[in-house]
C-alpha positions as a Markdown table, in Angstrom:
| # | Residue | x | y | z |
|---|---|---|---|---|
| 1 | Unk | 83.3 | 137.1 | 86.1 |
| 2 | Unk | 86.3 | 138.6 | 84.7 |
| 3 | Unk | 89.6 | 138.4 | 85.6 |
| 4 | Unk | 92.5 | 140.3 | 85.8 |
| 5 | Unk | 96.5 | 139.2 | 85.2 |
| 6 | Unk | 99.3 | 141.1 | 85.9 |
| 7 | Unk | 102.4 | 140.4 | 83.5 |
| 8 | Unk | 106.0 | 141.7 | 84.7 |
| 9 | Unk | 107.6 | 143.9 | 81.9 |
| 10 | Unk | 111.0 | 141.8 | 81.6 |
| 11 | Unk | 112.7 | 141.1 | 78.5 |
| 12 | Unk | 114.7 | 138.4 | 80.1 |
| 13 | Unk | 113.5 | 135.4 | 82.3 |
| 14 | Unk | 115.0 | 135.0 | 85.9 |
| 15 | Unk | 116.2 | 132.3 | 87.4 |
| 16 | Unk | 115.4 | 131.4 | 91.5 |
| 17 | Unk | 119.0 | 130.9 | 92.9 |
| 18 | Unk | 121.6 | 132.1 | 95.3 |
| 19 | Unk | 125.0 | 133.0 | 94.3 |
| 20 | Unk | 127.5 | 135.3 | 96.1 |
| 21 | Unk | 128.3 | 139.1 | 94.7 |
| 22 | Unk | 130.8 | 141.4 | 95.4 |
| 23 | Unk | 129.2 | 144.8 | 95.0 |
| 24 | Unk | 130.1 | 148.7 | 95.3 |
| 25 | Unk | 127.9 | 151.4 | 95.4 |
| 26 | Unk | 129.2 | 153.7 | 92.7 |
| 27 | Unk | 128.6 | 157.7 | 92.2 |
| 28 | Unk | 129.9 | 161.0 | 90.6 |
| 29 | Unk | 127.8 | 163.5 | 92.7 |
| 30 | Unk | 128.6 | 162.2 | 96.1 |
| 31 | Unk | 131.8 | 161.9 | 98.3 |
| 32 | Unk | 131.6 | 159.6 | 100.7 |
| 33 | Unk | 133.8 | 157.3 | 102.5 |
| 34 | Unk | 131.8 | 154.2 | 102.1 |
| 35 | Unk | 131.8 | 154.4 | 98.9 |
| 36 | Unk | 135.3 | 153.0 | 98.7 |
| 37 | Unk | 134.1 | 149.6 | 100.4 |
| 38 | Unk | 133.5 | 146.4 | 98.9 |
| 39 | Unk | 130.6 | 144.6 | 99.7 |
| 40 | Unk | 129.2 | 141.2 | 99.6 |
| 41 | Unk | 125.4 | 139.6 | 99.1 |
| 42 | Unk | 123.5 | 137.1 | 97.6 |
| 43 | Unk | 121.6 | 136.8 | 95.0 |
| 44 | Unk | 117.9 | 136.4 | 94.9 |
| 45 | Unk | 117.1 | 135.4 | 91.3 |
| 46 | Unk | 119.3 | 136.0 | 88.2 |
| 47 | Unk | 118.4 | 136.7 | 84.2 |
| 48 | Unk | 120.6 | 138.0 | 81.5 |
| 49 | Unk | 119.1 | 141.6 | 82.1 |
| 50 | Unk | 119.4 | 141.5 | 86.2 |
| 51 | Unk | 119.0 | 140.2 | 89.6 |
| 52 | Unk | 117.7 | 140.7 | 92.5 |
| 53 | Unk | 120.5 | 141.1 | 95.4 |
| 54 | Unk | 120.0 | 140.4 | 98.7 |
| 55 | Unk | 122.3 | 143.0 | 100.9 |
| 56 | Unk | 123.5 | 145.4 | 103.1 |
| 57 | Unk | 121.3 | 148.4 | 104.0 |
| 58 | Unk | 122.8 | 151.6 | 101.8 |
| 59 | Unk | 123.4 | 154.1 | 103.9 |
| 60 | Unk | 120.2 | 155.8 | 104.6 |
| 61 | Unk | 120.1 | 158.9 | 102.2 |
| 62 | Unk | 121.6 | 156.8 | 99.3 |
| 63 | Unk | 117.9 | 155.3 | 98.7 |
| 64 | Unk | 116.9 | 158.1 | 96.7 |
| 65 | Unk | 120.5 | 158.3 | 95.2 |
| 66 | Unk | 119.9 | 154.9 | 93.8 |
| 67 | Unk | 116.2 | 155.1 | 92.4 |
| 68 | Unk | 116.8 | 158.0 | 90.5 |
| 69 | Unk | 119.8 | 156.5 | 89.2 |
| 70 | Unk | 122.4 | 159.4 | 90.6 |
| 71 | Unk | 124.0 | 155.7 | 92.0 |
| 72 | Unk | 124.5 | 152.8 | 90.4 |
| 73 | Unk | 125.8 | 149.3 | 91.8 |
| 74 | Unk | 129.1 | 147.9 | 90.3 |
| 75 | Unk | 128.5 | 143.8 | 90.8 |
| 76 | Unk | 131.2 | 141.1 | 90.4 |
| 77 | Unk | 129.1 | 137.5 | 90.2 |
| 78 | Unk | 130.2 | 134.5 | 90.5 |
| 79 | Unk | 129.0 | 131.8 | 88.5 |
| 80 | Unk | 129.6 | 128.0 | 89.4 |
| 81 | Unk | 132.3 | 126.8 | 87.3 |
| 82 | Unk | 133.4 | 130.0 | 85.7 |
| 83 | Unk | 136.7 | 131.0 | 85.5 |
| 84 | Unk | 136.3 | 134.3 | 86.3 |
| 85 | Unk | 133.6 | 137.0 | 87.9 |
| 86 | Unk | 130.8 | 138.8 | 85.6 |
| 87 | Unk | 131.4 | 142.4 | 85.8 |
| 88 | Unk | 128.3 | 144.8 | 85.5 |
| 89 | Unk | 127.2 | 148.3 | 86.5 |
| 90 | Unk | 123.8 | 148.1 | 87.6 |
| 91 | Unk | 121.0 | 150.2 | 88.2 |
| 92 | Unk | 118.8 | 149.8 | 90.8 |
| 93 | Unk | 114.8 | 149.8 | 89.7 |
| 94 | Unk | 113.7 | 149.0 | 93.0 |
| 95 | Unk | 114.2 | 148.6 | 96.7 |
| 96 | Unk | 113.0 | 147.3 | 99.8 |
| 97 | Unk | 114.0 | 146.3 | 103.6 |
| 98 | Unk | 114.0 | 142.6 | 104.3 |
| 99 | Unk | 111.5 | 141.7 | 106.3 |
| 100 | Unk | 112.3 | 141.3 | 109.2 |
| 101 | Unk | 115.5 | 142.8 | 109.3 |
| 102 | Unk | 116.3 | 146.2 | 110.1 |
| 103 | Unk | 119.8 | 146.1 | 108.6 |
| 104 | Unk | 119.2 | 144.3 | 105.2 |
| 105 | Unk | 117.5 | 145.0 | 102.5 |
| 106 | Unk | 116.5 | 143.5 | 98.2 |
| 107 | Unk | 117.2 | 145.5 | 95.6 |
| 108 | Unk | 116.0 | 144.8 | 92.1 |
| 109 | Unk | 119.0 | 145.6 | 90.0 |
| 110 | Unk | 119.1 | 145.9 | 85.9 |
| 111 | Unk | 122.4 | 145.6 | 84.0 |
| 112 | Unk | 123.1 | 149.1 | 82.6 |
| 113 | Unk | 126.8 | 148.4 | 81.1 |
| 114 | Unk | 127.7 | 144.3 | 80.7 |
| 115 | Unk | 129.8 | 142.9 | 77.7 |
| 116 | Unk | 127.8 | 140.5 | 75.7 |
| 117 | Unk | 130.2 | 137.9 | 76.3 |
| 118 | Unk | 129.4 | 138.3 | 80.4 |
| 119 | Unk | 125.6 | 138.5 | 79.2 |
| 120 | Unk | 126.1 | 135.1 | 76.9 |
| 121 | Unk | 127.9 | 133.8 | 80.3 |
| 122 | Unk | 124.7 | 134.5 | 82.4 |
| 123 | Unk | 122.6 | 132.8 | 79.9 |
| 124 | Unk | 124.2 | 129.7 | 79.6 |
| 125 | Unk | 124.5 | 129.4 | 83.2 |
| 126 | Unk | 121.0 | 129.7 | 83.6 |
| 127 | Unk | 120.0 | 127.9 | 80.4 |
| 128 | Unk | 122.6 | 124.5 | 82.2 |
| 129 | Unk | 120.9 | 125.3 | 85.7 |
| 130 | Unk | 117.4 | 124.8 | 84.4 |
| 131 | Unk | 118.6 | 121.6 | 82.4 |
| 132 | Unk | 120.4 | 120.0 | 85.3 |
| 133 | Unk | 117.2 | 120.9 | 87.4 |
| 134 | Unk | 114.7 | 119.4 | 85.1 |
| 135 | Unk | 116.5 | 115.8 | 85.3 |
């Protein structure tokens, strides 16, 4: 009998862990009061190429907004230990509502613009979080 595996299409690893974001929903094309609000959530899993965020709801036309990337996410993360917050613009691959909840939904969010020093800080964070778990 054969069998059949499904691979995800990730260049980076992700990590399981939940760490608190600050997040914006950013956009050119749309004007919107919201959009000047700062939001917070919590991370699902992290890698040096995304996350997945745990969050508000967007508002309810933004869904398309965001999947065909005429709205990006603007994340602050903040790492244990770190001095300061990693900055990225994100853009969202995927989405879904909690389950559950009618108010909260995951996104699955890829860093479009990140310095490589932020992107080295994710990596060693996850590289000393898998150590310190292994022990």
């Amino acid at each position: 009998m054969a069998r059949s595996f499904e691979f995800e299409r990730r260049d980076f690893l992700r990590l399981p862990v939940a760490l608190q974001v600050r997040y914006k929903f950013l956009s050119r094309q749309i004007e919107h009061p919201e959009l000047k609000r700062v939001h917070e959530g919590i991370t699902r899993n992290l890698g040096a190429g995304g996350m997945q965020l745990s969050c508000n709801m967007p508002e309810a036309g933004w869904m398309a907004e965001l999947l065909t990337r005429r709205m990006y996410v603007g994340i602050n993360l903040m790492l244990p230990r770190a001095d300061r917050p990693v900055k990225a613009l994100c853009r969202c691959t995927w989405a879904s509502a909690l389950h559950g909840e009618t108010d909260q939904a995951v996104l699955g969010l890829e860093f479009q613009e990140i310095t490589s020093e932020d992107r080295d800080l994710v990596t060693r964070y996850m590289i000393k979080a898998q150590l310190e778990g292994s022990r």
